[in-house]
Structure formats: structure tokens, C-alpha cells
C-alpha positions as CSV (number, residue, x, y, z in Angstrom):
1,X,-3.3,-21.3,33.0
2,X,-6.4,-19.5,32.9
3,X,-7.3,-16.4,30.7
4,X,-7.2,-14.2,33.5
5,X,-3.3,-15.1,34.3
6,X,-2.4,-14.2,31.1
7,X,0.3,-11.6,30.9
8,X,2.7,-11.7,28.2
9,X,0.5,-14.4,25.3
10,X,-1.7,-12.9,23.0
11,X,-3.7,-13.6,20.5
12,X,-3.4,-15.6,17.8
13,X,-4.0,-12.2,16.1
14,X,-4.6,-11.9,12.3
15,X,-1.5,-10.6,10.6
16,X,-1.6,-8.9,7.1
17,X,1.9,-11.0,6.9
18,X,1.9,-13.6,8.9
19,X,-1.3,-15.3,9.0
20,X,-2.2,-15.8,12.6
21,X,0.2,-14.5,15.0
22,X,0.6,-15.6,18.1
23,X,1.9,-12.7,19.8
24,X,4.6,-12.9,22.8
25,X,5.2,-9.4,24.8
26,X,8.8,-8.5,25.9
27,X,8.3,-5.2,27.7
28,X,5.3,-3.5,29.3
29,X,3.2,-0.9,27.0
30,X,4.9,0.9,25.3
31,X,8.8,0.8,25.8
32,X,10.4,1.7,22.8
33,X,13.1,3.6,20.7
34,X,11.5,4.9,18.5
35,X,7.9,6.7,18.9
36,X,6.2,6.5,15.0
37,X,3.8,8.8,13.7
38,X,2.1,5.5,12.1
39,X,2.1,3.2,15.3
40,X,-1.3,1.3,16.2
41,X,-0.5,0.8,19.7
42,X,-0.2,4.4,20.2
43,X,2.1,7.0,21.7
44,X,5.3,6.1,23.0
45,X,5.4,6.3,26.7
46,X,9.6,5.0,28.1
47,X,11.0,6.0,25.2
48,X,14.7,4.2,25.8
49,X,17.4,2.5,23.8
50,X,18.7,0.9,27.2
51,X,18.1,-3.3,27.3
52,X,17.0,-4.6,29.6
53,X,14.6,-7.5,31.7
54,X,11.4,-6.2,31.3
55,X,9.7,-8.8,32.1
56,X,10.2,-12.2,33.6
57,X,11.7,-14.4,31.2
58,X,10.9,-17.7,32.9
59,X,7.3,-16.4,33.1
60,X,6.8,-15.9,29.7
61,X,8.5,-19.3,28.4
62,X,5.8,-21.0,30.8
63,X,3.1,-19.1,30.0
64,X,3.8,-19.6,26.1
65,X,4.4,-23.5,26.6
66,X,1.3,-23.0,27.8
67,X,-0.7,-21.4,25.2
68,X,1.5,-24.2,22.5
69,X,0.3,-27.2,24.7
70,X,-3.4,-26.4,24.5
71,X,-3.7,-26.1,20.7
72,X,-3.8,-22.7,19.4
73,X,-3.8,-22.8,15.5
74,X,-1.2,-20.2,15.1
75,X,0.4,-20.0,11.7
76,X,3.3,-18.3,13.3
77,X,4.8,-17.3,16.9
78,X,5.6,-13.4,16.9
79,X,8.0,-12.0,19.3
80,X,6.1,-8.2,18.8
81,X,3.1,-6.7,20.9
82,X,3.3,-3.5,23.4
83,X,7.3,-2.1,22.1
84,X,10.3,-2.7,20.8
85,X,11.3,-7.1,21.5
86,X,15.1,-6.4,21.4
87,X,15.1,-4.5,24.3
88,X,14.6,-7.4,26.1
89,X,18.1,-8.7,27.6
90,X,17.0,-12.5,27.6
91,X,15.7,-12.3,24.1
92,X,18.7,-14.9,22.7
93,X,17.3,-17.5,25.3
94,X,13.8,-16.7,24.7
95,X,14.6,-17.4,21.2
96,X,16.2,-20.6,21.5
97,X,13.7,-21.9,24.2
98,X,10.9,-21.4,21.9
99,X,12.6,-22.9,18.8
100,X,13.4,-26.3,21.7
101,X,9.5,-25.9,22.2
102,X,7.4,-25.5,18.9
103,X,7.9,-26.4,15.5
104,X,5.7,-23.3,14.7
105,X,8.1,-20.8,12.4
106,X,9.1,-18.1,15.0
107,X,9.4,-14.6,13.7
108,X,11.0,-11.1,15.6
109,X,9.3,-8.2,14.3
110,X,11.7,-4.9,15.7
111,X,12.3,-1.7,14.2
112,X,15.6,-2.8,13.5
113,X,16.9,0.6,15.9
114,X,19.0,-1.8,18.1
115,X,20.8,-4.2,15.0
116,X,23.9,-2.5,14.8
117,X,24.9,-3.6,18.1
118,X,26.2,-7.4,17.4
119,X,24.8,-9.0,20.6
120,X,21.5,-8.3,19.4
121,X,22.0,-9.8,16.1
122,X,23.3,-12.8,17.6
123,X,20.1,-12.5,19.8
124,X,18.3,-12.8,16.7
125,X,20.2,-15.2,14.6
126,X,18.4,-18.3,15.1
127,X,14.4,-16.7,14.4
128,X,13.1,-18.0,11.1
129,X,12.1,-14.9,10.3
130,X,13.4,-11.4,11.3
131,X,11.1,-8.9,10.3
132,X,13.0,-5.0,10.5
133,X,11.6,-1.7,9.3
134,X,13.2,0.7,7.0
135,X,10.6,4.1,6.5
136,X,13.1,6.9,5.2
137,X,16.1,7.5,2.9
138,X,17.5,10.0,4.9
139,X,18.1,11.5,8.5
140,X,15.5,14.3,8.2
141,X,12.6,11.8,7.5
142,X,13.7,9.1,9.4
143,X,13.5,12.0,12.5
144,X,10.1,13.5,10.8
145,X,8.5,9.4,10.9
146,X,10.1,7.9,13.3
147,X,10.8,9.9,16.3
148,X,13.9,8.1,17.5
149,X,16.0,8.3,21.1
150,X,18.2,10.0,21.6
151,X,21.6,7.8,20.8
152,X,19.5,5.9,17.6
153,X,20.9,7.8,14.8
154,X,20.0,6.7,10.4
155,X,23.4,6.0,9.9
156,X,23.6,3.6,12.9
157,X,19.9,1.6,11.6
158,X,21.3,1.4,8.2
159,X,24.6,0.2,9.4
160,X,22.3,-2.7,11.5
161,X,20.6,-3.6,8.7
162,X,23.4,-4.6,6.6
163,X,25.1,-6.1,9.0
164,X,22.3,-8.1,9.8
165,X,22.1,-9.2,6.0
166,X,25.8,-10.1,6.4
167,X,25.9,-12.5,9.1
168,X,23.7,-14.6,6.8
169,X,20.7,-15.0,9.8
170,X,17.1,-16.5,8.8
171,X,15.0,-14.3,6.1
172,X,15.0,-10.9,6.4
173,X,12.0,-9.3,5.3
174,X,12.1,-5.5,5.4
175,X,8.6,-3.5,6.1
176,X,8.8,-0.2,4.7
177,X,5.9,1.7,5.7
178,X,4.9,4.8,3.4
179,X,2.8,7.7,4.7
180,X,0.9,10.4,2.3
181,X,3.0,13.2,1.6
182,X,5.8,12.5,3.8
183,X,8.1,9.3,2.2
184,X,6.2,8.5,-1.3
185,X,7.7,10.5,-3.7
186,X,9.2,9.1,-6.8
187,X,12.3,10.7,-5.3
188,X,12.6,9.3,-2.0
189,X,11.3,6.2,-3.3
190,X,14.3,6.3,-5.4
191,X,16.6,6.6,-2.8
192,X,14.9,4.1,-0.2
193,X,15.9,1.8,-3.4
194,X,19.3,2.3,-3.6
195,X,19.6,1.8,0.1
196,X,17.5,-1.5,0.4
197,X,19.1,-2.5,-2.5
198,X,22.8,-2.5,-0.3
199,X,20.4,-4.2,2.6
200,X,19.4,-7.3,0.4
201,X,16.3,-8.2,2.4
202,X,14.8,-11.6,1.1
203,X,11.5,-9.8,0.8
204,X,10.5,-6.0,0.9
205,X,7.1,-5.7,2.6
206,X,5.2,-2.5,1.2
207,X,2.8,-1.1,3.6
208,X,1.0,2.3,4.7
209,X,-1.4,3.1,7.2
210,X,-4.4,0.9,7.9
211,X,-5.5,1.0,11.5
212,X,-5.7,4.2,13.5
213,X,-2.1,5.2,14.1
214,X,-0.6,7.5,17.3
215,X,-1.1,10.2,15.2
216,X,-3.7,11.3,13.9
217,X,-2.0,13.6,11.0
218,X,-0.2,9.9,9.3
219,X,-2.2,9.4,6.1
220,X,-2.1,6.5,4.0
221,X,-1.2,6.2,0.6
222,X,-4.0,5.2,-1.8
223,X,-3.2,1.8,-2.9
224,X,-3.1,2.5,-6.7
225,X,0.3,4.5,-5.5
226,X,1.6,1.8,-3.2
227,X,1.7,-0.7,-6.0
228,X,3.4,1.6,-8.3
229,X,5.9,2.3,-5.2
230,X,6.2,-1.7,-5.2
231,X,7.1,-2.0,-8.9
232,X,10.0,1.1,-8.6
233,X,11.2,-1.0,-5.6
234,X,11.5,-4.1,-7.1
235,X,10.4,-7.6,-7.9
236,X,10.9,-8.8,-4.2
237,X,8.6,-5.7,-3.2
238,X,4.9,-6.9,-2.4
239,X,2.4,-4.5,-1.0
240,X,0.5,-6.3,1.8
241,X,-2.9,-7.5,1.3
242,X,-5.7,-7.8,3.7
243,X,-6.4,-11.3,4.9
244,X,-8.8,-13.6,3.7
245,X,-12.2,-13.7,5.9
246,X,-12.0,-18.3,6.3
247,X,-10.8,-19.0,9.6
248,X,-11.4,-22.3,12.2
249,X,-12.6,-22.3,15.8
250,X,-9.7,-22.4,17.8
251,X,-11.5,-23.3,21.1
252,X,-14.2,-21.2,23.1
253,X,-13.7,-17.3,22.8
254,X,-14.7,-15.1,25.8
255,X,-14.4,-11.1,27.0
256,X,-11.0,-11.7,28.2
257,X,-9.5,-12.9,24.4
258,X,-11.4,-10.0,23.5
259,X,-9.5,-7.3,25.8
260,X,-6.0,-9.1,25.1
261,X,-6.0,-8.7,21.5
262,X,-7.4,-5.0,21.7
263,X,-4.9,-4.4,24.8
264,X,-2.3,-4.6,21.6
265,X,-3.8,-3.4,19.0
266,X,-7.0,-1.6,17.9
267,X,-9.3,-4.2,15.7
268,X,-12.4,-4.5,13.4
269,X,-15.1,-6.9,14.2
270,X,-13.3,-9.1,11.5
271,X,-10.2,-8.7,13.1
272,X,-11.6,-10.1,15.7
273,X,-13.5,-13.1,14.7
274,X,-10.6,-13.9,12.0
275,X,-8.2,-14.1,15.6
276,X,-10.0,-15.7,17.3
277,X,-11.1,-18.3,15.3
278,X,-14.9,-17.4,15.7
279,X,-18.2,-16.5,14.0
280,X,-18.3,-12.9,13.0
281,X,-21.6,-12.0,14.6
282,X,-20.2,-13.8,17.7
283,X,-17.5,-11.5,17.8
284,X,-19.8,-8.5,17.2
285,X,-21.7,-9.4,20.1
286,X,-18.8,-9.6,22.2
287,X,-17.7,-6.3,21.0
288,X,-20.8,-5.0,21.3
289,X,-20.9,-6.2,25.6
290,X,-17.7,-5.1,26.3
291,X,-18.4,-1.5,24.3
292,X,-21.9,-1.3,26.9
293,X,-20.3,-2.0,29.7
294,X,-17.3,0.5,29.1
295,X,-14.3,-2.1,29.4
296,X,-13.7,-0.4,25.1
297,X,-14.3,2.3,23.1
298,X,-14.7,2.8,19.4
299,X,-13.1,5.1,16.9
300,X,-13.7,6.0,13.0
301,X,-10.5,5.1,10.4
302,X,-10.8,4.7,6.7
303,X,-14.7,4.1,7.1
304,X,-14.1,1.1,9.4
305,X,-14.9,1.2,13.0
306,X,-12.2,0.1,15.3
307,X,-12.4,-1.4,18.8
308,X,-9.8,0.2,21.5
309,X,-8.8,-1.5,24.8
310,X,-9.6,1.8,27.0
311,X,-5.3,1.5,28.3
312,X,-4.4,2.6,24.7
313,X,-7.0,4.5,23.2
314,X,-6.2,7.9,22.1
């Protein structure tokens, strides 16, 4: 399969918490339930709680066995990318085909929203790793950071998220994503405790704004603050760390592994070159091509310039 056929594969991508990610998309940009202040991919733009096939299932199992059989390097295979995975109908198969295919760990990263509904847990059950999201401790900032559908309530993601726990799936580790001023209060930190605590995540991933987000007022908290937040959370609480620069060739790197990473997600020049598996000043000068010839665009964010696909630049 050629680059150019690519629809639904991405990456590998480096992950602050996976390593390299090889990233599988399960609906089209961006179909989600939620629309978060904090999101890299940008605005939501079919906000829905509805499942369904987004795309075709037997397309991306071949497309994936695909990417596997030509050598990849990928730490982990992510079911993440352009929205929200468990809206996908055929996730339980796609799940279980790619556990028959790869022993590469498979991990679901969702925003938990659709967990309370047991088909989707079962959906889920057999991913090493299940990656939800917990951001408030209570209605008014889950609204305020969040921005759910109509029909996704706090109660009902809490509920989801427990139950999960319950069932006794693969390891559950929770992202709670802080923003400045909004969720980072001693208070509300307090509060997001006592709720996580009832969860019982295997791990509690602490994490704040670090590429440029869908909106432009989401701050991040100053990582002095995010470990002390770590520390009132808990011994299983870890705030996540950028990745370390080493990286291997994974094969030849051209434009269009380039405009599939940024298509999901903004990068840096070493976000780049650590994804791809290539030279640093090779990936610059790719960057630097694709920038002059107006297939990206750039944008300032914490003093680090970040490369956009033009589809989801703000």
C-alpha cells in the first residue's frame, strides 16, 4: 500500500505516554462528544453521541496489517487520531482483529463519554490498555472544559468509569488534564481525588496544555504546580514528561508521512523527526518544503513553533 492510499494509519507518532504510537482513525475529523477547550486537533465539527460506522472497518484492518507487515517500530498501536474511537460500531472487532494480528500492546485512548453504556465496555474489554479522561469534579466544570453533547451528562462519565474499573478490563490509566485557573485549585484538586479514588485507575496520568489547543484561552499550568497536583493526587499520579530525543530510522520518510502526522495533530520539528524515526535537520527541511510550498502553516505556543496540516489549523 502506498503512502498516498493511506487513510485511516498514522504515524508512529511520538507519545508523551506511549512511546511511539501508531495511530489508527475510527471516524473522519473531528466527530466527537465532547468539544474540549484543550484539544490539539481543534474544534469539534459533528459533535454526536450516536455510534456508528464511520469508516470501513475491513479497510482499516487491511490497511493496518499493512503498516504491521512492513516493520514500523511502534512501541504501541493506538486506537485515537481525528475523534472520539468508541463511536465506532465495529470497535469490539477491530479490537480483537488487531490483538489476532500484532503482538504490539494495543491501547484505546476515548474520553471515556460513552463507558457507561455496557456494549462499549465490552468493546473495550480486551485492549491492553484503556486510556479514559477525567478533567472536573463537578458538572459546572466538566460543561466549562469539556463541552459535552447534549445526552453526555458528569454523573453518566463517572458512572462509566467505575464501571469500567468493575468489570476488571486491561489497565485503566486515567488522564486528567489540568488547565490554569479553571481545574487546579487545591479545592477541586481535592475533590477530583475523592472521585478517582472511587474510580481506582491503575495509573493517574497528570497533564496540562502542551501543544496549541482549540482554544486559544486554555492555559497551562506551570509544571512546579502540576507536580504538587501529582503529589495531593496520589502515589499512582505521574505528571507526563516529554520524550526523550534517541529514536531509529524506521524506513525512508517523505512529504506525505509528514502531512499524516500533522493531519492529526500539530508538531515541533522534534516531533517530527522523533516519529518518524529520522534526523532532525531532515525533518526541518521537510517542514521547511512543505511550509514554502503552502501544503502547512506554522503557529507560536509556549515558545515552540508548531507545524499545522492547513485542514486543522486554527
Amino acid at each position: 500500500m502506498t503512502d498516498a492510499n493511506r487513510q485511516y494509519v498514522f504515524g508512529p507518532v511520538p507519545s508523551r505516554r506511549l512511546g511511539r504510537s501508531l495511530g489508527v482513525d475510527l471516524v473522519p475529523l473531528k466527530v466527537c462528544c465532547f468539544d474540549c477547550v484543550y484539544c490539539q486537533v481543534g474544534p469539534t465539527t459533528r459533535h454526536t453521541a450516536r455510534r456508528d460506522v464511520y469508516v470501513p472497518t475491513d479497510a482499516v484492518l487491511a490497511e493496518l496489517a499493512d503498516r504491521l507487515a512492513a516493520g514500523c517500530g511502534a512501541d504501541v498501536v493506538t486506537l485515537s487520531g481525528s475523534g472520539e474511537p468508541t463511536l465506532h460500531a465495529d470497535l469490539g472487532r477491530i479490537v480483537r482483529e488487531i490483538k489476532a494480528m500484532t503482538d504490539v500492546p494495543l491501547a484505546v485512548l476515548t474520553n471515556g463519554a460513552l463507558l457507561c453504556d455496557p456494549a462499549v465496555r465490552a468493546d473495550v474489554a480486551d485492549a491492553d490498555l484503556i486510556l479514559p479522561s477525567l478533567d472536573a469534579a463537578d458538572e459546572e466544570t466538566f460543561l466549562r472544559v469539556n463541552r459535552p453533547c447534549a445526552g453526555v451528562t458528569f454523573a453518566s462519565l463517572v458512572e462509566g468509569l467505575k464501571a469500567l474499573r468493575a468489570e476488571d478490563t486491561g489497565t485503566i490509566r486515567l488522564e486528567v488534564f489540568f488547565l490554569a485557573g479553571v481545574n487546579d485549585t487545591d479545592d477541586h484538586v481535592g475533590r477530583l481525588k475523592a472521585l478517582i479514588d472511587e474510580i481506582r485507575p491503575d495509573r493517574i496520568d497528570v497533564n496540562t496544555v502542551a501543544r496549541p489547543p482549540a482554544d486559544a484561552e486554555a492555559r497551562p499550568v506551570p509544571p512546579q504546580r502540576l507536580k504538587a497536583i501529582a503529589a495531593i493526587l496520589g502515589p499512582t499520579a505521574e505528571v507526563i514528561a516529554p520524550l526523550p530525543a534517541p529514536q531509529v530510522r524506521v524506513g525512508a520518510v517523505g512529504r506525505a508521512d509528514v502531512l499524516t502526522m500533522l493531519r492529526r495533530r500539530p508538531c515541533t520539528v522534534r516531533d517530527v523527526a522523533d516519529g518518524l524515526g529520522c534526523h532532525h535537520g531532515e525533518a526541518a527541511k521537510l517542514l521547511e518544503h512543505l511550509v514554502r510550498d503552502g501544503d502547512i502553516v506554522t503557529r507560536r505556543q509556549n515558545d515552540q513553533t508548531y507545524y499545522h496540516a492547513k485542514e486543522i489549523s486554527p
